[in-house]
C-alpha positions as CSV (number, residue, x, y, z in Angstrom):
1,X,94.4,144.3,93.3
2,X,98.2,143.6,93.5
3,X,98.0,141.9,96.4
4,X,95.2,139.6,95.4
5,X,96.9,139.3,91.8
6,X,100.0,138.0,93.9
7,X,97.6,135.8,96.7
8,X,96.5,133.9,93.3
9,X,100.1,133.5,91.7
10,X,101.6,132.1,94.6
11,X,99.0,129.4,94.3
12,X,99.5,128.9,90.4
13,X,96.5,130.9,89.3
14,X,95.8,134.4,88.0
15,X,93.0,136.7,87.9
16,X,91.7,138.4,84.2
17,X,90.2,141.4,83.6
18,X,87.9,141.1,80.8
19,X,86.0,144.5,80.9
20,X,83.9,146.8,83.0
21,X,80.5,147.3,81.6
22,X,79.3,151.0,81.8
23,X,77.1,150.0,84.7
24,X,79.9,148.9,86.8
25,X,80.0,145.5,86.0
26,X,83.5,143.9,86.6
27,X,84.3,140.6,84.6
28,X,87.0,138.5,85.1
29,X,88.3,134.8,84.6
30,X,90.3,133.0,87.0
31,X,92.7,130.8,85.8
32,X,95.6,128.5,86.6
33,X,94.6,126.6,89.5
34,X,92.6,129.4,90.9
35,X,89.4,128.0,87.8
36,X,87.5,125.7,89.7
37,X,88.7,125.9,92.9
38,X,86.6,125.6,96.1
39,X,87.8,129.1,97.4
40,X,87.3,131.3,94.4
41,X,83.9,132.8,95.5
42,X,85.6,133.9,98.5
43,X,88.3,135.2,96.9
44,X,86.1,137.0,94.3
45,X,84.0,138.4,97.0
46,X,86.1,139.3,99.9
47,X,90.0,139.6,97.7
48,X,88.8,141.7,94.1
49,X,85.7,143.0,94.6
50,X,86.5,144.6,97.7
51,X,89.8,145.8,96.9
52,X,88.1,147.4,93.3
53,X,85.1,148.7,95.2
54,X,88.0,150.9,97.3
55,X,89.9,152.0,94.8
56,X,87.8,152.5,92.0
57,X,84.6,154.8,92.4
58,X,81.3,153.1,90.6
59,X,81.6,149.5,91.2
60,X,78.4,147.6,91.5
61,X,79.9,144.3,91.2
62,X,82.5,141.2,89.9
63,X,81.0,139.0,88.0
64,X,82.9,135.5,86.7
65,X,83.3,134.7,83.5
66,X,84.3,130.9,83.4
């Protein structure tokens, strides 16, 4: 996730962890530039959720929280 975390800051934005529901359930905000930006589902889909999904067993999913 460091590497994402650091993709977003270089860029003015930064990724928040809200929770993880006990389904699996990631949510985080994006903030900083990153909120509202035209590249943010990709970066949920292909930056966090795949990093999380290989480093931490039993995640079904990142959800955004705007």
């Amino acid at each position: 996730m460091r590497g994402v975390q650091a993709y977003a800051r270089s860029h003015g934005g930064e990724i928040q962890l809200l929770g993880v529901s006990e389904e699996g359930d990631v949510r985080i905000r994006l903030k900083g530039t990153c909120s509202g930006c035209p590249m943010a589902g990709i970066t949920l889909k292909l930056g966090v959720e795949q990093q999380l999904r290989a480093l931490v067993p039993g995640i079904r999913k990142v959800v955004q929280i705007r």
